[in-house]
mmCIF file of the C-alpha atoms, coordinates in Angstrom:
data_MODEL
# 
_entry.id   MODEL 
# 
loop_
_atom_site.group_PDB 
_atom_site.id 
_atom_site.type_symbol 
_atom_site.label_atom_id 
_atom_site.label_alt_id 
_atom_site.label_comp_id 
_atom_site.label_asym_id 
_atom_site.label_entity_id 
_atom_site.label_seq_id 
_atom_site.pdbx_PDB_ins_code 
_atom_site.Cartn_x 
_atom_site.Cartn_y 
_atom_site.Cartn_z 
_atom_site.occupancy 
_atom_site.B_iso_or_equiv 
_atom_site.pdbx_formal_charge 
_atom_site.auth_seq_id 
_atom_site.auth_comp_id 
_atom_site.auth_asym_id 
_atom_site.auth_atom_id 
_atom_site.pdbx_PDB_model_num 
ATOM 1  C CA . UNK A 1 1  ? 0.465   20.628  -5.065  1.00 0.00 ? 1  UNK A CA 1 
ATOM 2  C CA . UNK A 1 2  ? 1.704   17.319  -3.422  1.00 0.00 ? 2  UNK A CA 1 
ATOM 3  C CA . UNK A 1 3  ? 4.046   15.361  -5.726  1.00 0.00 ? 3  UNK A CA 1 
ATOM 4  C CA . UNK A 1 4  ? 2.572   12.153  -7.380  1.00 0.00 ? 4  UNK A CA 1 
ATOM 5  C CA . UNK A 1 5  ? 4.678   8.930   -5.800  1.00 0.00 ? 5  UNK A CA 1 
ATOM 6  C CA . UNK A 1 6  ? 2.176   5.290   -6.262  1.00 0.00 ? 6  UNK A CA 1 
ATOM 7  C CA . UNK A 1 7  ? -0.110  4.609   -9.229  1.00 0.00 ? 7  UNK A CA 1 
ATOM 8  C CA . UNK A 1 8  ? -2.839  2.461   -9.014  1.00 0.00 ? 8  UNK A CA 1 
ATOM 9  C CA . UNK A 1 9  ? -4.036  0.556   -12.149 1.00 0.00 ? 9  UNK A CA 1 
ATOM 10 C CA . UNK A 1 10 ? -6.755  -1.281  -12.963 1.00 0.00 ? 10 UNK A CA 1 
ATOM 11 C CA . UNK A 1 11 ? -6.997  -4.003  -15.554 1.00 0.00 ? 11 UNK A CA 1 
ATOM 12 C CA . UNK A 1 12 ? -3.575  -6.265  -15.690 1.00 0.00 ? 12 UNK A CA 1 
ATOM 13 C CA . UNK A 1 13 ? -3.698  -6.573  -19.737 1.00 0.00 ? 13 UNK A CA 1 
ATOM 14 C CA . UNK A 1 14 ? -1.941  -5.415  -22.547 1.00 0.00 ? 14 UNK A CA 1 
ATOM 15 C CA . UNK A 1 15 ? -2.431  -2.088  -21.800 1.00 0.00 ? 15 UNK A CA 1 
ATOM 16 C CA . UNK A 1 16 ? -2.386  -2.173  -18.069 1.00 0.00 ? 16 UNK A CA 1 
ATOM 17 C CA . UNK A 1 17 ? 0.653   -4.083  -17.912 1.00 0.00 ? 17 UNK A CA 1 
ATOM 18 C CA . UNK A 1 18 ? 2.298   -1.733  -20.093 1.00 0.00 ? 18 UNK A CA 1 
ATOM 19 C CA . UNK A 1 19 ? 1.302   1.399   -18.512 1.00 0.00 ? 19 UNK A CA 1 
ATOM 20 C CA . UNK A 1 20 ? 2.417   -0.528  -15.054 1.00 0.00 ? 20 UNK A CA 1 
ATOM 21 C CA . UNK A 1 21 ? 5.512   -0.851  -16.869 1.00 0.00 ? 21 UNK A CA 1 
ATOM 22 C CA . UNK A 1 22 ? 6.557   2.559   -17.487 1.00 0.00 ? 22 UNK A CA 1 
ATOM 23 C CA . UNK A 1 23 ? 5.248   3.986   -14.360 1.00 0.00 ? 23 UNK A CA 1 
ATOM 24 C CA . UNK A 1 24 ? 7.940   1.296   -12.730 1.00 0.00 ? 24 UNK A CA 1 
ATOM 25 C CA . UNK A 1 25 ? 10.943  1.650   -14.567 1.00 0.00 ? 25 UNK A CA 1 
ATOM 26 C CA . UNK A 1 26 ? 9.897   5.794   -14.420 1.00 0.00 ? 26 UNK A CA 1 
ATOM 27 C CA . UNK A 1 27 ? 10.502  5.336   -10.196 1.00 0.00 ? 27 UNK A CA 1 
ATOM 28 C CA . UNK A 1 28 ? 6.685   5.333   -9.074  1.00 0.00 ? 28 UNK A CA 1 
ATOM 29 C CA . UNK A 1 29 ? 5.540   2.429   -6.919  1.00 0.00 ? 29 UNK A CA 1 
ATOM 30 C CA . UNK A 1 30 ? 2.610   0.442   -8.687  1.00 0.00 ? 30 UNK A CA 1 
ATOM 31 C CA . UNK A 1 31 ? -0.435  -0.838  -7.812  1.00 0.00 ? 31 UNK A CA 1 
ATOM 32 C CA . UNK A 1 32 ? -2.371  -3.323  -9.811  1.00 0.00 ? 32 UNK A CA 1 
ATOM 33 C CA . UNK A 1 33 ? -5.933  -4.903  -9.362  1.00 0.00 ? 33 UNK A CA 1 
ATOM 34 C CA . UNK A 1 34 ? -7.296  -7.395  -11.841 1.00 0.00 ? 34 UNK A CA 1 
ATOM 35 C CA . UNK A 1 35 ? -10.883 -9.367  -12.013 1.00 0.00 ? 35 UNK A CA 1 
ATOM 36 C CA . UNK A 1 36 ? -7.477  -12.307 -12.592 1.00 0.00 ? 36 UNK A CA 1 
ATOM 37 C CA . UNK A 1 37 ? -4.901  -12.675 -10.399 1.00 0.00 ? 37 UNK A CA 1 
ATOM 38 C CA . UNK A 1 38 ? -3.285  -15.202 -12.504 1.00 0.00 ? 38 UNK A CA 1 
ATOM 39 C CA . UNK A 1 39 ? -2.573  -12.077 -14.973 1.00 0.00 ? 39 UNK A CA 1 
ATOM 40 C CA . UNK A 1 40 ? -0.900  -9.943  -12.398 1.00 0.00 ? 40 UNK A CA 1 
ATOM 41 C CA . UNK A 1 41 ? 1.859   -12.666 -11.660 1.00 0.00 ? 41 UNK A CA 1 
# 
């Protein structure tokens, strides 16, 4: 099994943003795509 290393997300709200959050500060490089951009920045 090939070791997990980028997450994508999907949805830059509260939730998204959070889980984007953890994934960062946990080492994984992040991906996020929202209907917003404004709410990625």
């Amino acid at each position: 099994m090939s070791k997990i290393e980028t997450i994508g997300i999907i949805g830059a709200g509260q939730m998204g943003g959070g889980i984007a959050h953890v994934s960062a500060l946990s080492g994984y490089k992040v991906l996020i795509y929202d209907i917003s951009p404004d709410r990625i920045e």
